[in-house]
C-alpha positions as CSV (number, residue, x, y, z in Angstrom):
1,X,111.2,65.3,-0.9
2,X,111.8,69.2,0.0
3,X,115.4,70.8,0.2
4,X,116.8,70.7,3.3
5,X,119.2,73.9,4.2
6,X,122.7,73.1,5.3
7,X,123.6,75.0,8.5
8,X,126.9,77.5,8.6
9,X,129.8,75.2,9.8
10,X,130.2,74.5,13.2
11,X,133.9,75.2,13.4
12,X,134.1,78.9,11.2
13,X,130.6,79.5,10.8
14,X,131.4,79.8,6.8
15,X,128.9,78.3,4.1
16,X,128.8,74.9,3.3
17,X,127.9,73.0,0.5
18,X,126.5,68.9,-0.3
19,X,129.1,66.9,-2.4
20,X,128.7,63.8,-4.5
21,X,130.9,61.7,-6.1
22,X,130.2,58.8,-8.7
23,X,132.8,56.2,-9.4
24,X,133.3,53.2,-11.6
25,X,134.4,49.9,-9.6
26,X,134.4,47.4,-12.1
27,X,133.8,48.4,-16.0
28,X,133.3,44.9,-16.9
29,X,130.9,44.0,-13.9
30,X,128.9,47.3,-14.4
31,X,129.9,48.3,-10.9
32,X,129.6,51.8,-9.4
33,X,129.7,53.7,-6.3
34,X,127.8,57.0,-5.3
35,X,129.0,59.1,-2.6
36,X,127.5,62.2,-0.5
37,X,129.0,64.2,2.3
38,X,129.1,68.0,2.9
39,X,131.9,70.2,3.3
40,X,132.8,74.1,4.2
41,X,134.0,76.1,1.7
42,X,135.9,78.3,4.5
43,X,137.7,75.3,6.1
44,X,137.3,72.5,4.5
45,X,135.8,70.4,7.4
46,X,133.7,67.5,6.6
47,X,130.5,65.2,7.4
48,X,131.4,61.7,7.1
49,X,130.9,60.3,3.4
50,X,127.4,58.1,3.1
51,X,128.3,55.7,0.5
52,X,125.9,53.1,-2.2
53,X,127.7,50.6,-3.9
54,X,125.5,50.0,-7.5
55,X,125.9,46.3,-8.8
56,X,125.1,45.2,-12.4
57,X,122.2,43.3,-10.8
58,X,120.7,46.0,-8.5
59,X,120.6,49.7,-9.8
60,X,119.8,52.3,-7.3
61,X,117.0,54.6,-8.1
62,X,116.8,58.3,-7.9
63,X,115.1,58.3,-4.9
64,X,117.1,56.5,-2.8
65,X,119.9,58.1,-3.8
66,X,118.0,61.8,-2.8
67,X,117.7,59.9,0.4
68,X,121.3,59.4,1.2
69,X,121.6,62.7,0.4
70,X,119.5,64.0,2.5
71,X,120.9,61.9,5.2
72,X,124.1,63.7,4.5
73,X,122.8,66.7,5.0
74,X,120.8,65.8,8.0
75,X,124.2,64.4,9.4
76,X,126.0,67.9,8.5
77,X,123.6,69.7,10.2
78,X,123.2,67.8,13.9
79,X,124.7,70.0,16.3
80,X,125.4,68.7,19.9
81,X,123.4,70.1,22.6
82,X,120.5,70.6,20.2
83,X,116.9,69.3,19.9
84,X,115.8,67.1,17.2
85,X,112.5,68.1,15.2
């Protein structure tokens, strides 16, 4: 899967940047959560957070989670008005 670029902001036009965040739900239940969203560094604006919830029983792959990254990004970089390739 090839990098996609992350557009300026729409707001300030500053640089932005993909963010992830892993957290553990449940210690004793082996539960975890990946997040992905981007963010400006200017002004702090935000995509909304794309979220996988990883249970003992079902562990997400590295590919799916490049997916929801991507779809992150994807999301971060849809501008209104604009054509889809």
């Amino acid at each position: 899967m090839s990098e996609i670029k992350l557009k300026p902001c729409p707001f300030c036009g500053g640089c932005a940047c993909a963010r992830h965040n892993h957290t553990c739900l449940d210690i004793q239940m082996f539960d975890d959560r990946d997040e992905y969203w981007c963010e400006c560094l200017n002004c702090g604006a935000r995509s909304k957070t794309l979220a996988v919830i990883n249970a003992r029983y079902r562990k997400t792959c590295h590919s799916e989670l490049q997916q929801i990254r991507h779809k992150a990004i994807e999301e971060w970089n849809r501008r209104e008005g604009e054509q889809n390739d």
